[in-house]
MMTF fields as JSON, N, C-alpha, C and O atoms, coordinates in Angstrom:
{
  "mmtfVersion": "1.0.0",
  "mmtfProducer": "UNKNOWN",
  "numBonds": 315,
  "numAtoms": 316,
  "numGroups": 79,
  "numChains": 1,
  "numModels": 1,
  "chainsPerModel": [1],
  "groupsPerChain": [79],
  "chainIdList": ["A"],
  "bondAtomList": [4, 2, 8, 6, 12, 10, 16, 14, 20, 18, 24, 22, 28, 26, 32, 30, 36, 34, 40, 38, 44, 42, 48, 46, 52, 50, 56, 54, 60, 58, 64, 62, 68, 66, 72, 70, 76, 74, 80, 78, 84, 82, 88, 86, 92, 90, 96, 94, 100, 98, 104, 102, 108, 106, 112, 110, 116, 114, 120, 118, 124, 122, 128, 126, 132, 130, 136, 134, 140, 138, 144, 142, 148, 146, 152, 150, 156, 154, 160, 158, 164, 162, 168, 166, 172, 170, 176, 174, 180, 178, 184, 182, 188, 186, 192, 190, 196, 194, 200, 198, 204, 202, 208, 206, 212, 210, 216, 214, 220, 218, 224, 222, 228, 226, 232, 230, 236, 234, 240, 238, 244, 242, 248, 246, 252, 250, 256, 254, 260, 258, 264, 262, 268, 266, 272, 270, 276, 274, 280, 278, 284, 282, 288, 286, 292, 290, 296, 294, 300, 298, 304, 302, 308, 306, 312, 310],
  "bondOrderList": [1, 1, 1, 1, 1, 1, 1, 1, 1, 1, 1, 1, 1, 1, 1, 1, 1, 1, 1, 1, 1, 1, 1, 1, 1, 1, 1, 1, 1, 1, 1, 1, 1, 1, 1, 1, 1, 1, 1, 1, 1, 1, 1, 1, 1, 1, 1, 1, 1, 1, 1, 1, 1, 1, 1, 1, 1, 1, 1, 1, 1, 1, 1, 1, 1, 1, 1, 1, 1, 1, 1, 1, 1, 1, 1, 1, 1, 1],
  "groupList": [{"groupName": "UNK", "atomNameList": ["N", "CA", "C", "O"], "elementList": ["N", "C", "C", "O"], "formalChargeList": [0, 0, 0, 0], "bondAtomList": [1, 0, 2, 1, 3, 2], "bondOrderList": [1, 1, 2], "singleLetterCode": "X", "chemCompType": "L-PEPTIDE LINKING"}],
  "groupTypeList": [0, 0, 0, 0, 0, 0, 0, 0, 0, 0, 0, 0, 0, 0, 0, 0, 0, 0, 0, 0, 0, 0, 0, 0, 0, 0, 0, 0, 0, 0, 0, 0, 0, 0, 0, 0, 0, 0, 0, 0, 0, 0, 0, 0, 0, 0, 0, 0, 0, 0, 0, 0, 0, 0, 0, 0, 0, 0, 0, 0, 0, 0, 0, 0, 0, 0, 0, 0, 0, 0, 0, 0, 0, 0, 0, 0, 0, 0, 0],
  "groupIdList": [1, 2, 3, 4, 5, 6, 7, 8, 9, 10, 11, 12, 13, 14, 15, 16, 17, 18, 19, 20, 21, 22, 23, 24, 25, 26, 27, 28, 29, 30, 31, 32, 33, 34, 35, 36, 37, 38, 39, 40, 41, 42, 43, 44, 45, 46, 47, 48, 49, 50, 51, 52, 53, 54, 55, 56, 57, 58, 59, 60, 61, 62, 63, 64, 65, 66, 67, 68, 69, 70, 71, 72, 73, 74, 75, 76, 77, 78, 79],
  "secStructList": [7, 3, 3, 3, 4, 4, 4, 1, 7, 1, 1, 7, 7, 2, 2, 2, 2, 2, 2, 2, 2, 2, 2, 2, 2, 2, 2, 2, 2, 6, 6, 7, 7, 7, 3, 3, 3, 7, 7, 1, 7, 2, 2, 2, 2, 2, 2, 2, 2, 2, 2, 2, 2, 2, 2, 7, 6, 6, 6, 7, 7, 3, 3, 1, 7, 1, 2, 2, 2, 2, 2, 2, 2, 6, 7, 7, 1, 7, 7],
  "xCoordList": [68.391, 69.608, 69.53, 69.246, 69.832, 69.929, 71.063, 71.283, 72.155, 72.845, 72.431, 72.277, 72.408, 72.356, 73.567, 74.203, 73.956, 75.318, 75.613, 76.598, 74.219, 74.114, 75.128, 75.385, 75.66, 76.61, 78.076, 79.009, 78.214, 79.339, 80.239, 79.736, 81.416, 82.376, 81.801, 81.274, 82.114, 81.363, 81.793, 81.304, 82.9, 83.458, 83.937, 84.89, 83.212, 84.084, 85.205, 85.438, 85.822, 87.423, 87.287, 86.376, 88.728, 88.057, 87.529, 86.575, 88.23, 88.233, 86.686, 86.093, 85.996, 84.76, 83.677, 82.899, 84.24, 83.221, 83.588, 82.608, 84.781, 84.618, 83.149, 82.011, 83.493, 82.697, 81.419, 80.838, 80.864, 79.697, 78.73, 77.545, 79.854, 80.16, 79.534, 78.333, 80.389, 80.066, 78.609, 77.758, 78.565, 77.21, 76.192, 75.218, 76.371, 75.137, 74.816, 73.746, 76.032, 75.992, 75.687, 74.576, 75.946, 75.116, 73.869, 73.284, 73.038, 71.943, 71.01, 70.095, 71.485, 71.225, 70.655, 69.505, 72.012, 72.101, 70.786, 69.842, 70.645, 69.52, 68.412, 67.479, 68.102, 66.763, 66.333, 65.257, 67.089, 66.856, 66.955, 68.018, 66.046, 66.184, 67.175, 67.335, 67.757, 69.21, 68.436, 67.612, 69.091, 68.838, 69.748, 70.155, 70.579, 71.767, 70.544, 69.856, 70.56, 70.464, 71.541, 72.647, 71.424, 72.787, 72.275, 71.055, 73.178, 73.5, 73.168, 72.705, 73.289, 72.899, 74.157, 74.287, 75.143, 76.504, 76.773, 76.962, 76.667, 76.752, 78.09, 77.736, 78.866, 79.707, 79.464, 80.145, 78.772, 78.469, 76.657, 76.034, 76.249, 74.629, 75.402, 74.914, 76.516, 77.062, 77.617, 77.192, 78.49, 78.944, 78.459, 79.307, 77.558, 76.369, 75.601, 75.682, 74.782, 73.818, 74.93, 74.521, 75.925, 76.803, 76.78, 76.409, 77.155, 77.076, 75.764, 75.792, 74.708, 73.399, 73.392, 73.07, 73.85, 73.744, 73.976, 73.166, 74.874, 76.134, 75.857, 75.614, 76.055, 75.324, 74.254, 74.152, 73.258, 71.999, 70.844, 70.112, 70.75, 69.951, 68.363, 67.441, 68.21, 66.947, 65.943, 64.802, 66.593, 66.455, 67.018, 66.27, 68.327, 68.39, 67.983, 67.299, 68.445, 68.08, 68.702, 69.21, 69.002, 69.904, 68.712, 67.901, 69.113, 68.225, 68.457, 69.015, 68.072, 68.554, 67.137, 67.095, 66.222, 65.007, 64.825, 64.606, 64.979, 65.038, 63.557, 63.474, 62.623, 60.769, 61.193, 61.007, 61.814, 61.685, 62.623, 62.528, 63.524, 64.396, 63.776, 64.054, 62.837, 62.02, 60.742, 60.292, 60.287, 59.212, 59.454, 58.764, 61.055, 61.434, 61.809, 61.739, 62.096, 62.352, 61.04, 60.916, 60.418, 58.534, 58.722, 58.172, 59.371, 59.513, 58.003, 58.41, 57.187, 56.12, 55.829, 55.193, 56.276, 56.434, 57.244, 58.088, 56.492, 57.336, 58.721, 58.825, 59.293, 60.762, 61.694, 62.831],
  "yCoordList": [220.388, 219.65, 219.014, 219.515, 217.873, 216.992, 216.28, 215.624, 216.41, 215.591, 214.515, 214.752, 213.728, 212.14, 212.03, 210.987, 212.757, 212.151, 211.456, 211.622, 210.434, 209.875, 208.718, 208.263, 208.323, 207.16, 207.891, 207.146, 209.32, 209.827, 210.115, 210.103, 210.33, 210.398, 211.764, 212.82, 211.283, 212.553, 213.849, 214.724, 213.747, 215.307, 215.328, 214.721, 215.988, 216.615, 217.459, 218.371, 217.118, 217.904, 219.349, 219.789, 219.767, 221.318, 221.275, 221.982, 220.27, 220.364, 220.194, 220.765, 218.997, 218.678, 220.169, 220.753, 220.239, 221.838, 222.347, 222.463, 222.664, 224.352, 223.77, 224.226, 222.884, 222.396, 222.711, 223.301, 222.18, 222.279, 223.586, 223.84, 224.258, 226.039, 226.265, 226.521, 226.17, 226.412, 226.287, 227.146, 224.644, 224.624, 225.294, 225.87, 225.237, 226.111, 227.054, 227.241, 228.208, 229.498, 229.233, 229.757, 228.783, 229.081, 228.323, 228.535, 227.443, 227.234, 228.564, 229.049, 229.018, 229.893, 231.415, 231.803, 231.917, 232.882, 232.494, 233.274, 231.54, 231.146, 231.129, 231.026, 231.263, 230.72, 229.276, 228.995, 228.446, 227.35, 226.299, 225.986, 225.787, 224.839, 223.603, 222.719, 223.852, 222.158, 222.198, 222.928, 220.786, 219.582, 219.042, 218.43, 219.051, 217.757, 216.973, 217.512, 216.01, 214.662, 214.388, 214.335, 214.188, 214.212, 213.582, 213.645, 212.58, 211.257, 211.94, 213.077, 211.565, 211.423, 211.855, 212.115, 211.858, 212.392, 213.967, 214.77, 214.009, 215.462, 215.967, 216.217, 216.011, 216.836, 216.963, 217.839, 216.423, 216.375, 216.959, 217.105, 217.158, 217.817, 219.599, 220.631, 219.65, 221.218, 221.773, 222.808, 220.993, 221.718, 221.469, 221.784, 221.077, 221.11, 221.92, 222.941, 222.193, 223.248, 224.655, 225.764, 224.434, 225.782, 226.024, 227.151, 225.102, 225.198, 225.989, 227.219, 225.356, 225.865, 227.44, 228.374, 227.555, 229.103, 230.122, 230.922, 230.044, 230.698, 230.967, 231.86, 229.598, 229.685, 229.5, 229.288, 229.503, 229.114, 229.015, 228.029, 230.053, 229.924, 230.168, 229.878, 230.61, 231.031, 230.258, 230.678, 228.789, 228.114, 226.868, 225.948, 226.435, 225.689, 224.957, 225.568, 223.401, 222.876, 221.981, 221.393, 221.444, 220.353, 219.505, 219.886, 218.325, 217.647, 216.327, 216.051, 215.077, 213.809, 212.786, 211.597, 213.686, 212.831, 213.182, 214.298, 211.862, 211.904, 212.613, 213.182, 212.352, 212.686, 214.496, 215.276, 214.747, 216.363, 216.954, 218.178, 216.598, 217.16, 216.728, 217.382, 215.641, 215.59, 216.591, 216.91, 216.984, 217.59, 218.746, 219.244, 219.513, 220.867, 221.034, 222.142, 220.153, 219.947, 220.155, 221.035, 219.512, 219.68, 218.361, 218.206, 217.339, 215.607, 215.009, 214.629, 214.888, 214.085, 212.841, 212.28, 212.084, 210.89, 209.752, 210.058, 208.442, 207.864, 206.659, 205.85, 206.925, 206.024, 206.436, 205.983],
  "zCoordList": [83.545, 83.756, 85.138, 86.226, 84.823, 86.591, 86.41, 85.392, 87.785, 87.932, 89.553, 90.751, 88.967, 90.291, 91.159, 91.006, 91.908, 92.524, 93.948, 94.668, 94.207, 95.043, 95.343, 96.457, 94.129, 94.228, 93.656, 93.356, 93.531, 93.267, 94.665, 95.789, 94.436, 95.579, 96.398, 96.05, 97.402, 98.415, 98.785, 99.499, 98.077, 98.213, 96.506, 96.018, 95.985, 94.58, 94.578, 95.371, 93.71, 94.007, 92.876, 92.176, 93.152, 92.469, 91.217, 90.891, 90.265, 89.021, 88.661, 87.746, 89.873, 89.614, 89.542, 88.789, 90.795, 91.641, 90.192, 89.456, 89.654, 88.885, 87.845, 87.96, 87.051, 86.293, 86.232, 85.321, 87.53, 87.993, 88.124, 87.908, 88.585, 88.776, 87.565, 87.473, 86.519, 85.164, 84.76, 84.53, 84.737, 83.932, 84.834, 84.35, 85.927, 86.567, 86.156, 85.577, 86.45, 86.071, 84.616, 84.532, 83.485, 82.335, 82.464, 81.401, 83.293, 83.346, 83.807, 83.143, 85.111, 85.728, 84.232, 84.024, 83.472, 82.703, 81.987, 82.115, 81.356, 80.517, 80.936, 80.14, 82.829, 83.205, 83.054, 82.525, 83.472, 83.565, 84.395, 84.932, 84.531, 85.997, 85.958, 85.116, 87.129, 87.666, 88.555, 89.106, 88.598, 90.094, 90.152, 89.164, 91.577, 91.881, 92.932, 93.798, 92.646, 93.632, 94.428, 93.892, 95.708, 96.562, 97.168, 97.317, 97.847, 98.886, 100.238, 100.156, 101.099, 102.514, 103.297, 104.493, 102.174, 103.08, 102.966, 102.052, 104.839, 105.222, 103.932, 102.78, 104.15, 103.027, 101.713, 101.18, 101.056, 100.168, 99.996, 98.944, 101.189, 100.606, 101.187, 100.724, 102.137, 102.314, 100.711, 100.197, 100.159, 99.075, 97.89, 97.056, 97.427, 96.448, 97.099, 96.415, 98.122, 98.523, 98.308, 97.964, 98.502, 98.118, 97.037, 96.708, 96.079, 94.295, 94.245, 94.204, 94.247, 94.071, 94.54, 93.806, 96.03, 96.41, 95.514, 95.044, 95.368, 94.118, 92.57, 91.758, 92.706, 90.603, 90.207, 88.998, 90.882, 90.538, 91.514, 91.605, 92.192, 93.365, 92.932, 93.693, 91.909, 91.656, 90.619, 90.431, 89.786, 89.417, 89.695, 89.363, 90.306, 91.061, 92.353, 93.174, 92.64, 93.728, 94.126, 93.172, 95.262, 95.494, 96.634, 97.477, 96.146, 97.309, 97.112, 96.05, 98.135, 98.184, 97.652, 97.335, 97.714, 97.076, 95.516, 95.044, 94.768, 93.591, 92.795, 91.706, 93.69, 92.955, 92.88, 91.946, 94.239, 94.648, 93.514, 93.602, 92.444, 91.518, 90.464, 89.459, 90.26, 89.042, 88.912, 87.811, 89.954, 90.131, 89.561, 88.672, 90.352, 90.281, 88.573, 88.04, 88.023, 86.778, 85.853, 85.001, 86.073, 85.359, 84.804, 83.714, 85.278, 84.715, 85.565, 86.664, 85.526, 85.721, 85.585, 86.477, 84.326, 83.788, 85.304, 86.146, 85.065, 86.082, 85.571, 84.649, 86.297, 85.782, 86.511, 86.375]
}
């Protein structure tokens, strides 16, 4: 699972976060790898690197380079 939220609003509001919360934690339960892609804006790489802490630290990743969340993914292919 990858979410892109480089062009999303830079602070997600709760409703967003719980969400997110969610699918992690059942990514997480399953053993399965997420990636958020995150923008360059400080508030927004703090509370996505928090998401990740939380729900998914051991298969999750947050990061602003798009190759580094395809990689962590096992996406190889280019596009």
């Amino acid at each position: 699972m990858m979410f892109d939220l480089r062009e999303a609003p830079f602070i997600a509001g709760p409703r967003t976060e719980e969400a997110l919360a969610q699918m992690l934690g059942a990514w997480a339960q399953a053993k399965k790898r997420a990636a958020i892609v995150i923008s360059d804006a400080p508030m927004q790489q703090l509370q996505m690197k928090r998401l990740i802490e939380r729900h998914n630290p051991k298969f999750g990743l947050a990061t602003p380079v798009f190759a580094d969340a395809k990689r962590h993914l096992g996406i190889w292919a280019s596009g």
